[in-house]
ZAMARDO-305163 format. One record per atom (N, C-alpha, C): y, x, z negated. Coordinates in steps of 0.2 Angstrom, whole numbers, plus 5000, padded with zeros to 4 digits. Layout:
REM ZAMARDO-305163
YXZ/...
REM end
This chain:
REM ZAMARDO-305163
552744934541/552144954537/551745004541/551645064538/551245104540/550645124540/550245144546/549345134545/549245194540/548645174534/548445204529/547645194527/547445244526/546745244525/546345264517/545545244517/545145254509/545645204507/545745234501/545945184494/546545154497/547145194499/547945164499/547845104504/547245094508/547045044514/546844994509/546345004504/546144934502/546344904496/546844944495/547644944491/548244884495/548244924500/548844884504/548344794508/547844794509/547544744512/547344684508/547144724501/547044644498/547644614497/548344654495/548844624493/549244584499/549344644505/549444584513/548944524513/548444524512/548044484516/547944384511/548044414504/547844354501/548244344495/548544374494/549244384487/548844394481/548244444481/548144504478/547744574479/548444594477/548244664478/547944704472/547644744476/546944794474/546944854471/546944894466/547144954463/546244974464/546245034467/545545064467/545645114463/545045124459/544945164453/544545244456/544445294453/544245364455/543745344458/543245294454/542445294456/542545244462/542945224466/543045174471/542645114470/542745094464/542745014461/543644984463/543744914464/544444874464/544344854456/544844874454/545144854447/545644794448/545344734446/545744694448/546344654443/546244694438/546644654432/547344684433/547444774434/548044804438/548144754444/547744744448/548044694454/548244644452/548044614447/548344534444/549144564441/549144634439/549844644435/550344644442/550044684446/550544704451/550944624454/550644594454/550744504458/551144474454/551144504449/551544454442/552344474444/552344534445/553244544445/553544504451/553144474456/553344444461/554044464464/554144514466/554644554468/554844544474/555544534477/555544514485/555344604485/555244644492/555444724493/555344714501/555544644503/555844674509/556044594512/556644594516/556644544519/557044554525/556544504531/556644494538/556944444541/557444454544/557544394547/557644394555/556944364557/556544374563/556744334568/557144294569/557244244573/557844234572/558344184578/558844134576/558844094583/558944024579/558643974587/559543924587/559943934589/560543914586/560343834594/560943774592/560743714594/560143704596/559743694591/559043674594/559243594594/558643604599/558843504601/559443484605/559843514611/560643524610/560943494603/560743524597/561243484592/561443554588/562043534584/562343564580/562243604574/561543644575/561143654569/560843734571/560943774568/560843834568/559943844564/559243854566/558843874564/558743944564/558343984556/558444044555/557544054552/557244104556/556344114553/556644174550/556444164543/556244244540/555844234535/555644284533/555044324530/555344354523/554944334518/555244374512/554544404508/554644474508/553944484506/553944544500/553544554495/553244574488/553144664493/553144714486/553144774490/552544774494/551844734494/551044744497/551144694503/551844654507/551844614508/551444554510/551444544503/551244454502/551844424501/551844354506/552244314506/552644274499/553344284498/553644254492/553844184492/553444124487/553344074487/554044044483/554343984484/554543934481/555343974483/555643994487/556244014489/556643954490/557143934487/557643864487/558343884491/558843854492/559643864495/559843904489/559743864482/560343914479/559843974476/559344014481/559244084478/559344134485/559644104490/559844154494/560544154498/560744174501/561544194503/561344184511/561944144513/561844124520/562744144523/562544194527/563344194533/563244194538/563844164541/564044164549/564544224551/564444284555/565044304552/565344344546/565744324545/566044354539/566144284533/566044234536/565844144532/565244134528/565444144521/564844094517/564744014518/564244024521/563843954521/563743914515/564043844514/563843804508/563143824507/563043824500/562143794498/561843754502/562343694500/562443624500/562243594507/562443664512/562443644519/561643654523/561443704517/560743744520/559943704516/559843714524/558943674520/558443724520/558043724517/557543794517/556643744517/556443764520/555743754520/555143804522/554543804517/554043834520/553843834526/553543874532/553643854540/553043814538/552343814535/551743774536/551943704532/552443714530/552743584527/553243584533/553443604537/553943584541/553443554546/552843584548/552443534554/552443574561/552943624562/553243664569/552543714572/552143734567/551643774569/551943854572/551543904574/551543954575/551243954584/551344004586/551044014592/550944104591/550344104593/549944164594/549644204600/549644254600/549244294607/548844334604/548144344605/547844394603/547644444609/547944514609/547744534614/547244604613/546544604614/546044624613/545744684617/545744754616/545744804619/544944794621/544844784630/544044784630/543644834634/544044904635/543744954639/543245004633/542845044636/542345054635/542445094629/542945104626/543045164619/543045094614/543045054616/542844974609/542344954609/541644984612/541044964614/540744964606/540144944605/540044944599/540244884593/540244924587/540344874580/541144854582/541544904585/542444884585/542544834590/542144814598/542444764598/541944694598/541344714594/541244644591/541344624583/541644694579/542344654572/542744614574/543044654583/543544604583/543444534586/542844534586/542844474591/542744414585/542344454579/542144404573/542844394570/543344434569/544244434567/544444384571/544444384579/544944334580/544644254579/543944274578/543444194577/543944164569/543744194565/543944194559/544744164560/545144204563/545744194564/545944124567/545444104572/545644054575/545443994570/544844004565/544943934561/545443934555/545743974555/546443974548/547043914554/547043924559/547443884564/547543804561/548243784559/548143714560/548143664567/548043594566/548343574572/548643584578/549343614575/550043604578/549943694580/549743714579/549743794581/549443814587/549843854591/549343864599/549143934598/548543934602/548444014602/548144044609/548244064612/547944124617/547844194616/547344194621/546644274621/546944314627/547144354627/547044404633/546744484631/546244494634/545944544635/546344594640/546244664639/546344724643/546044764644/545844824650/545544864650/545944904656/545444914663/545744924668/546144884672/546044834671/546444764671/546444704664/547044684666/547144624662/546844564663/546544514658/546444444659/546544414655/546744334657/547044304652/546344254650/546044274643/545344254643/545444184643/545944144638/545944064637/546844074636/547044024639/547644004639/547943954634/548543954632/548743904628/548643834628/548343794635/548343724634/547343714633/547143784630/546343764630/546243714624/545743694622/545443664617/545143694611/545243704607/544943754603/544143774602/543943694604/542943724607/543043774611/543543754616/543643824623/543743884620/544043874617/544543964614/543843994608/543743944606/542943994602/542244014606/542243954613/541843994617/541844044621/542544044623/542944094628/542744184623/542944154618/542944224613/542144254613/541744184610/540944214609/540944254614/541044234622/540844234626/540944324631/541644324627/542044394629/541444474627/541444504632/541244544633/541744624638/541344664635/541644724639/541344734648/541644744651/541444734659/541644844660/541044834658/540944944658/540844984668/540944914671/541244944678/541644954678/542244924674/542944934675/543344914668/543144974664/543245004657/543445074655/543545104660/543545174660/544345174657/544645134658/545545144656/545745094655/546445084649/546645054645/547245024647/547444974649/548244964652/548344934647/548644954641/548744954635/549344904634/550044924638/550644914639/550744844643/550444844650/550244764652/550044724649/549244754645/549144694640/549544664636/549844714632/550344664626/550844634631/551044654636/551744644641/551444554642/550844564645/550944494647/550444434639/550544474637/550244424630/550944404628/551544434629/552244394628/552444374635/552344374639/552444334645/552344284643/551744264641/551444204641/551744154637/551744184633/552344134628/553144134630/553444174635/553844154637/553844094643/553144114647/553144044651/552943974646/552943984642/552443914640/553443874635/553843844637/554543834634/554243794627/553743764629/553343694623/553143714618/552943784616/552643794612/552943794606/552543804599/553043824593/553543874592/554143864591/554543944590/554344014588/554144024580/553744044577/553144094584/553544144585/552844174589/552544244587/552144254587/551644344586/551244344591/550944434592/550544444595/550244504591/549644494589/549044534588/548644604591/548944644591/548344684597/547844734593/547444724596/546944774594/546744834600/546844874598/546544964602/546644994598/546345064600/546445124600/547245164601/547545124605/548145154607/548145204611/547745204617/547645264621/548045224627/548545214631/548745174638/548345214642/547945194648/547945234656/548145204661/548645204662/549045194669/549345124669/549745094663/549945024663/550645044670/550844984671/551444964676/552145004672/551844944665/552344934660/552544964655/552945014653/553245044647/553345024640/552945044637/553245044629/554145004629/554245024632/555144994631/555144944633/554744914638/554944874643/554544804637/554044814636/553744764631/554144744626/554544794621/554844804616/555544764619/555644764621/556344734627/556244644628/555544654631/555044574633/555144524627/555144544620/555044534616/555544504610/556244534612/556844514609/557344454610/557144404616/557144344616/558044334615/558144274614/558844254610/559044194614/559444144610/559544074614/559044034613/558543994619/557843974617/557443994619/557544064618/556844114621/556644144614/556044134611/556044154603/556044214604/556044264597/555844324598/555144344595/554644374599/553944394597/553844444592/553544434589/553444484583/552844504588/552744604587/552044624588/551844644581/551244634579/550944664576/550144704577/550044764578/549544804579/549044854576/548444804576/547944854574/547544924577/547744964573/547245024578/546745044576/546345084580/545645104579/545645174581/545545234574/545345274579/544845314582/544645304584/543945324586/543945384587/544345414594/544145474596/544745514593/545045534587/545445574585/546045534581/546245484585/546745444583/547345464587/547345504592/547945534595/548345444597/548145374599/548545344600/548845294594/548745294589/549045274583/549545264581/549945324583/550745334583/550845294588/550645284594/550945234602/550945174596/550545154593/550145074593/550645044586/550945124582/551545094578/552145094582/552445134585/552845134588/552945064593/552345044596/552444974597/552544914595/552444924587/552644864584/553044864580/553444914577/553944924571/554444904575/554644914580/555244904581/555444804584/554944774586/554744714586/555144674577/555144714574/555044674568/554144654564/553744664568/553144664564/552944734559/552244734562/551944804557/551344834561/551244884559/550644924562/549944944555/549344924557/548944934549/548644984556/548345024551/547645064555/546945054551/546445034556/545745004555/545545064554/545445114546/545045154547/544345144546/544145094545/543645054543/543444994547/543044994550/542844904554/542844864550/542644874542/542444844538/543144784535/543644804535/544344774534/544544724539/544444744547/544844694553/544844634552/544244594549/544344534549/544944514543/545044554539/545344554532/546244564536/546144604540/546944634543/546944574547/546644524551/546844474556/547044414548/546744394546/546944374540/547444384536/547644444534/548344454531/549044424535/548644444543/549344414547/549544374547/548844324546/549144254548/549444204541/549244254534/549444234529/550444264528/550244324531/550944344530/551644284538/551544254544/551744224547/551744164545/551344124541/551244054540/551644044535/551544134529/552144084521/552844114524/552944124532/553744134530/554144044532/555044044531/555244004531/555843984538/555743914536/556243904541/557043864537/557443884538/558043894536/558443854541/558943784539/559343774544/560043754544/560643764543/561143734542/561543714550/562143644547/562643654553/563243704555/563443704560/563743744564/563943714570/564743754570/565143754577/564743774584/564443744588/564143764595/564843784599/565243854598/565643874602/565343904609/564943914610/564843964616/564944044613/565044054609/565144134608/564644164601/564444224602/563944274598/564344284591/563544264587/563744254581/563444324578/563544354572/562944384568/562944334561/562244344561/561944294555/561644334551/561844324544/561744384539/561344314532/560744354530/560444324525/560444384519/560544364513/560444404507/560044364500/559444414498/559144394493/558844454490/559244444482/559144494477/559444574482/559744554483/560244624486/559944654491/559444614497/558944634501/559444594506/559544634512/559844614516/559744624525/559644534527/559344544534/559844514539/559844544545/560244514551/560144534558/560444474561/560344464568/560644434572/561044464580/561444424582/561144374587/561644334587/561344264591/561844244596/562044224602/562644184605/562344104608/562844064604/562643974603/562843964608/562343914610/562743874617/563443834616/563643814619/564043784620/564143674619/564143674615/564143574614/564743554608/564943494614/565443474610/565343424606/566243404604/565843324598/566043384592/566143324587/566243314580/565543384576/565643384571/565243424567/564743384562/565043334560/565143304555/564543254554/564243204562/563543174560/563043234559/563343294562/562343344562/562543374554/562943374550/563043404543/562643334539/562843274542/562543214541/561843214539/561643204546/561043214548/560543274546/560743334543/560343384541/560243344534/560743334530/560743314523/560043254522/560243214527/559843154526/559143184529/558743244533/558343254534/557843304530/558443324524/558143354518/557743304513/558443254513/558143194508/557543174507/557443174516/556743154518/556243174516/556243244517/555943304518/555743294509/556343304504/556043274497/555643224494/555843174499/555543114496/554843124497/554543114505/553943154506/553643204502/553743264500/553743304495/553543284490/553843234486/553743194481/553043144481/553143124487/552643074486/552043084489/551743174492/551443184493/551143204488/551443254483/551343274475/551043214472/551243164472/551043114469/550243054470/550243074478/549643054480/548843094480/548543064478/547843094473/547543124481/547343184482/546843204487/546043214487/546143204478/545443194478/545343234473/544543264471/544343324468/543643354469/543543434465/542943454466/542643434459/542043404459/541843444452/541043474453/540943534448/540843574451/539943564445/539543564449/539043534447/538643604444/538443664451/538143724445/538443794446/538143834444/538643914444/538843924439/539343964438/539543994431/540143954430/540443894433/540843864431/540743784430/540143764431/539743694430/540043664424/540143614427/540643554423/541343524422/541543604426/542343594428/542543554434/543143524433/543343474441/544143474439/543943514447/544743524451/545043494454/545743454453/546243424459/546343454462/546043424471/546543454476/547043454477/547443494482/548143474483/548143464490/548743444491/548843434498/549043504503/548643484509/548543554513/547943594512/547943664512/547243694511/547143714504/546543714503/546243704496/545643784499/545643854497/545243894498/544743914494/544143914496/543443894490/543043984492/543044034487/542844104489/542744134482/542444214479/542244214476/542744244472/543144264474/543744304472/544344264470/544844304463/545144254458/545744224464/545844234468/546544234471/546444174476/546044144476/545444094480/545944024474/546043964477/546143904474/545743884471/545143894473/544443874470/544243924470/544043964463/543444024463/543043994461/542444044465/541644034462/541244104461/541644104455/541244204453/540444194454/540244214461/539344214462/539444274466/538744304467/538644354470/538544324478/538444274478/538144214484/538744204490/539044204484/539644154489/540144204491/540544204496/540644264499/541544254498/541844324499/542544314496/543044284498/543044224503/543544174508/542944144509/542644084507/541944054510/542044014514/542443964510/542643894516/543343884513/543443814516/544143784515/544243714515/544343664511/544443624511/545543604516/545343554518/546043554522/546043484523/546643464518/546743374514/547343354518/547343304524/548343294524/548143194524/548243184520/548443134519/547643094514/547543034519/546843014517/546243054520/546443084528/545943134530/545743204526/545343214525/544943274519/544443314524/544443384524/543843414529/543443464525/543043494528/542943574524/542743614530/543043684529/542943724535/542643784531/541943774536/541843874535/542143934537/542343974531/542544034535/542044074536/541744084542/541144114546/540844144537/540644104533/540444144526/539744164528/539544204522/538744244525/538244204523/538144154517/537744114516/537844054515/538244024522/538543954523/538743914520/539043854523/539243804517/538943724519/538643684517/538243644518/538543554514/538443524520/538543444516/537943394517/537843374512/537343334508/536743364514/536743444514/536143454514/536043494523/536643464524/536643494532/537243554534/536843604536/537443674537/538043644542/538643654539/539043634544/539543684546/539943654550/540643754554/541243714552/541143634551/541743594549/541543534549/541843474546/541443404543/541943384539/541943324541/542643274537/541943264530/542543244524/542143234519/542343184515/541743124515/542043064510/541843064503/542043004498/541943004491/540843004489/540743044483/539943064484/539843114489/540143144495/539743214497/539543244493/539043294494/538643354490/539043404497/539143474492/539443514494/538943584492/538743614496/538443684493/538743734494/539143784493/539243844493/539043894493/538443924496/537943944493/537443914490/537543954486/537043944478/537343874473/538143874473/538643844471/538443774473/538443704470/538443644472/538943604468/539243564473/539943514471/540043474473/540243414470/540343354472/541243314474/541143284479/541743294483/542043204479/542443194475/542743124474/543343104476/543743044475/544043034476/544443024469/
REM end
């Protein structure tokens, strides 16, 4: 993806970011009824296949992460075995033999690097956007997801490490600051370099990895190469491979913009250009909508020791990747067993999640009083905009406000740093488990929480 600005940006970022995209009209209003047209054709027009994790577990079982995404790339939902093409080689893979799931129901989480450009040309509103973007960024995080901060200037720091605490990692951020003694230059290239170190030292983490960077795109005196990070990054066996995905800023011309695509296109991510502060928090948000709806894919397979190419096809969109499998011996036949029986599973649960009540809103005043919503299991997003699970067309309430996040009988609500908060039976809260009778105000909006 290429960085773009004015309209073509607020075009490309609603529909990356929240799975509606935004036609801007002459007089720069969003025309969102054209957005609503565009969404409907739900068009694969691109697919990636980012990853292959061949014996995970030492078992006989080949995992495949890819991404299938609409031409705005918005994540394409409800993908099954028999709507895409799986080979080994030059071997078609049974259906029969292949399980597909959403990466956020499988449970594995993501692991993330944000690495944040903090020499003295980010001073100002760009780098505390981004400080407010990775805040925002860090509460979309589930449980199971790790994330680390590395800052750069004329040196590198690693602000908060994977094994922090998320209190830590939101203070660590508030906290971060530009240090203008030693801001004058940008090691641009070390930074990203060791924001994928890091995740290659950490073996525990989720597969599922990206890194984020925000600059200018201007390097001054890195160690490290453009090639050498893009190299860092290609992984293979149980080393995953890092998606870079990078926002630039142009501030003084834009001359490094080009660096900062060329550093992620070939990763397999994307490059957006921030011509506006006003979108960063929207572009850290697109990313993590676009990594969280992609899939994990897994069949059995011969562990011979020798490199495969694994080839996916859907609607004539064709992705591939080579991989060499370890070597394990033994039968084939319990892990073809065992995947079957771990989809079943996987069904049943599915079924009998659908099944169990999460609860509901009903929605007490606003312009939609009287109506009452079932949750569903997982995140429930409450904003003013239609593309929100829960809209609340107010001027009050702000376009991603909160989030209700349901897994099982625990029930939460999360503010997304909204501008006129969200409040339970009366107390402003940043997050709050919630039982049957809360009062809930979203703004202006007030809603009662039941079972």
């Amino acid at each position: 993806m290429r960085g773009v600005t004015s309209c073509a940006a607020a075009l490309l970022l609603l529909g990356f970011a929240a799975g509606v995209s935004a036609q801007r009209r002459a007089d720069g209003e969003f025309d969102l009824k054209q957005a609503e047209a565009f969404l409907d054709l739900k068009q694969v027009e691109s697919l990636h296949l980012d990853d292959v994790h061949p014996g995970v577990g030492n078992k006989r079982v080949v995992d495949l992460y890819f991404r299938a995404l609409t031409r705005f790339s918005v994540p394409v939902r409800g993908i099954r075995p028999g709507d895409i093409e799986v080979w080994e080689d030059d071997e078609r893979i049974d259906k029969d033999d292949v399980d597909i799931a959403p990466l956020e129901a499988t449970g594995r989480g993501v692991s993330a690097v944000l690495a944040i450009d903090a020499s003295g040309t980010m001073k100002g509103e760009p780098f505390s956007r981004a400080k407010d973007a990775a805040l925002a960024f860090l509460e979309r995080l589930l449980p199971e997801d790790r994330i680390a901060i590395v800052s750069f200037a004329e040196d590198v720091r690693v602000v908060v490490g994977f094994d922090a605490l998320r209190n830590e990692t939101r203070q660590a951020l508030r906290n971060l600051e530009i240090n203008f003694e030693r801001s004058q230059h940008t090691l641009l290239y070390d930074g990203v370099y060791r924001a994928v170190d890091l995740i290659r030292r950490s073996p525990s983490l989720p597969r599922r990895a990206f890194v984020i960077v925000f600059s200018d795109g201007n390097d001054g005196g890195s160690d490290r190469s453009r090639e050498q990070v893009i190299r860092a990054c290609e992984g293979g066996g149980d080393e995953p491979h890092v998606l870079i995905f990078s926002i630039g800023y142009a501030r003084f011309g834009g001359g490094g913009l080009k660096e900062m695509e060329r550093l992620a296109e070939p990763t397999g991510g994307a490059f957006l250009e921030a011509a506006s502060m006003v979108y960063l928090r929207d572009f850290f948000d697109s990313i993590a909508t676009q990594m969280m709806g992609s899939y994990l894919l897994s069949f059995p397979s011969a562990m011979d020791g020798e490199e495969h190419e694994l080839r996916i096809t859907l609607k004539q969109l064709t992705a591939s990747r080579k991989s060499r499998y370890p070597e394990i011996s033994g039968p084939i036949w319990p892990w073809v067993l065992a995947l079957a029986a771990l989809g079943l599973v996987a069904g049943i649960l599915l079924l009998v999640g659908a099944g169990t009540s999460q609860g509901r809103l009903s929605i007490v005043s606003g312009p939609n009083a009287g109506a009452v919503i079932a949750l569903k299991p997982g995140k429930n997003r409450i904003g003013a905009l239609e593309d929100n699970d829960i809209s609340l067309p107010s001027n009050t309430v702000s376009r991603y406000h909160a989030e209700i996040v349901s897994r099982g009988r625990r029930v939460q609500i999360l503010d997304l740093d909204s501008r006129n908060g969200t409040r339970v039976n009366g107390q402003t809260v940043r997050e709050s488990p919630l039982q049957p009778g809360d009062r809930i105000e979203i703004a202006d909006v007030e809603l009662v929480y039941q079972r």
